[in-house]
C-alpha positions in Angstrom: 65.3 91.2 86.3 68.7 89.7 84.8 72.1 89.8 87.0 75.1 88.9 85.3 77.6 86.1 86.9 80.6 87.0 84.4 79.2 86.4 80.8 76.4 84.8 81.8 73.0 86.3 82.6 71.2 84.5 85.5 67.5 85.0 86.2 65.6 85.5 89.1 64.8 81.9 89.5 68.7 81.0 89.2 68.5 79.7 85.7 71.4 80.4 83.3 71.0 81.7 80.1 73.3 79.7 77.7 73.2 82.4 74.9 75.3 85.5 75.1 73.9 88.2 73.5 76.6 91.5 72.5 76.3 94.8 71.3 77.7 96.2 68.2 78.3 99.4 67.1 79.1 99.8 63.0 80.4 103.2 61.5 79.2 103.5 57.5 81.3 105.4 54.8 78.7 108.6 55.8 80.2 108.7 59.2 76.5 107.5 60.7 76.5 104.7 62.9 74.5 101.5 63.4 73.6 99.8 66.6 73.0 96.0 66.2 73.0 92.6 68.8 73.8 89.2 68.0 74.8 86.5 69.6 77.8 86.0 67.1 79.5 89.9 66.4 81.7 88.4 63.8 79.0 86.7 61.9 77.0 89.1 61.6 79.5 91.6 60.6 80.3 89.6 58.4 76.5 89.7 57.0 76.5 93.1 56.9 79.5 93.9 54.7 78.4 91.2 51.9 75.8 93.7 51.5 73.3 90.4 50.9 69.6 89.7 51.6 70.5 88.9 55.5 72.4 92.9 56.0 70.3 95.2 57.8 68.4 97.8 55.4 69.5 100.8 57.1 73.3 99.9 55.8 72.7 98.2 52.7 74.5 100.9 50.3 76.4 102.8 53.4 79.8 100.3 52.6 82.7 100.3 53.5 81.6 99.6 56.7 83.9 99.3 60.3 82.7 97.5 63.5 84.0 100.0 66.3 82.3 98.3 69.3 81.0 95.6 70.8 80.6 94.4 73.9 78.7 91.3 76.1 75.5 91.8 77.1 74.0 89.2 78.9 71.0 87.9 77.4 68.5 89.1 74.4 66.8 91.3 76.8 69.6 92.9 78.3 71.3 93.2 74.9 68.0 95.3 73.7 68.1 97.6 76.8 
């Protein structure tokens, strides 16, 4: 089980985990919304709206496109739960 110390998720056996992992929420022109983690929200925003090979199927053709949340999640893990 992971407990945070501010950003930073710390494991059972006291190690830090260096990445930070966030959660995003993006809202597509059909008012649906998409729920994505990454370790760099801005990036990967970015991704998404260039509509390129690296943008999640699910909102390829849903542009324009709005991030409307995100928040730090600890690590990968905790970012998936």
């Amino acid at each position: 089980m992971l407990r945070h110390n501010g950003c930073r998720a710390v494991t059972e056996r006291g190690e830090a985990d260096t990445t930070t992992w966030s959660v995003y929420l993006v809202r597509c022109s059909d008012n649906s919304l998409y729920t994505g983690i990454a370790t760099d929200v801005a990036r990967r925003f970015a991704e998404h709206q260039a509509q390129g090979p690296k943008t999640a199927r699910y909102l390829r053709g849903r542009a324009p496109l709005t991030l409307v949340f995100q928040c730090p999640a600890g690590g990968r893990s905790a970012a998936l739960k």
